[in-house]
C-alpha positions in Angstrom: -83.5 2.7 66.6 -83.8 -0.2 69.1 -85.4 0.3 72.6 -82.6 0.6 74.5 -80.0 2.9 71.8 -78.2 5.3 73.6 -79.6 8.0 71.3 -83.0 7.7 72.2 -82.0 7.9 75.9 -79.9 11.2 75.5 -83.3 12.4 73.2 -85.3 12.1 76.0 -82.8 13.3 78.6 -82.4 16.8 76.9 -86.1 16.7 76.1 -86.2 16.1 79.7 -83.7 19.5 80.2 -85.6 21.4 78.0 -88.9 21.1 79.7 -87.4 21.4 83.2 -85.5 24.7 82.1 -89.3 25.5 80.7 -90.8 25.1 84.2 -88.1 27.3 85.9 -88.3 29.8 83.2 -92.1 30.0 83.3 -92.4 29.7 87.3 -89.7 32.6 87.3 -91.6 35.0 84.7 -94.6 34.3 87.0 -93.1 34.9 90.1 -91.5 38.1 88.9 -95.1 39.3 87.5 -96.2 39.2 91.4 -92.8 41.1 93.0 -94.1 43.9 91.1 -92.2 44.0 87.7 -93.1 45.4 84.3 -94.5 42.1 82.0 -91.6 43.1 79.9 -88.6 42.9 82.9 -90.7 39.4 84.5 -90.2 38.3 80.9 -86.5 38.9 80.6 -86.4 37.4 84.4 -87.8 34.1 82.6 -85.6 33.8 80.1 -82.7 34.8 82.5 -83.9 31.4 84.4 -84.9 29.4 81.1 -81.0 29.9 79.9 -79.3 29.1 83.1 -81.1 26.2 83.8 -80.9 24.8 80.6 -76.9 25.6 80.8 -76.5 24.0 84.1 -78.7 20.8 82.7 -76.7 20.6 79.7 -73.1 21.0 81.4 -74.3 18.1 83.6 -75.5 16.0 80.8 -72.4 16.5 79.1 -70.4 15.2 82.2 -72.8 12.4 83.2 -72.9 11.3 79.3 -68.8 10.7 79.1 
């Protein structure tokens, strides 16, 4: 792959997605671990986030990359 192949760049944009859906998953998780929730229901609140963020990421992606 050369430096600037359009592959590489969408690789590292959804790698990109992936670790910013990670954040808002984890940061979710945590902060619904200090509202008072069960570790299992802050989990589920995690990967609530995790999906919908990586959704929204890839739904933009997949308009920006047309």
């Amino acid at each position: 792959m050369a430096a600037g192949s359009p592959e590489l760049t969408l690789a590292l944009l959804l790698t990109i997605a992936v670790l910013l859906a990670l954040l808002a998953g984890t940061a979710a998780a945590w902060l619904g671990s200090l509202d008072g929730a069960t570790r299992p229901a802050a989990v589920l609140r995690g990967g609530a986030a995790f999906a919908a963020t990586l959704t929204v990421c890839a739904a933009f992606l997949s308009v920006l990359w047309r």
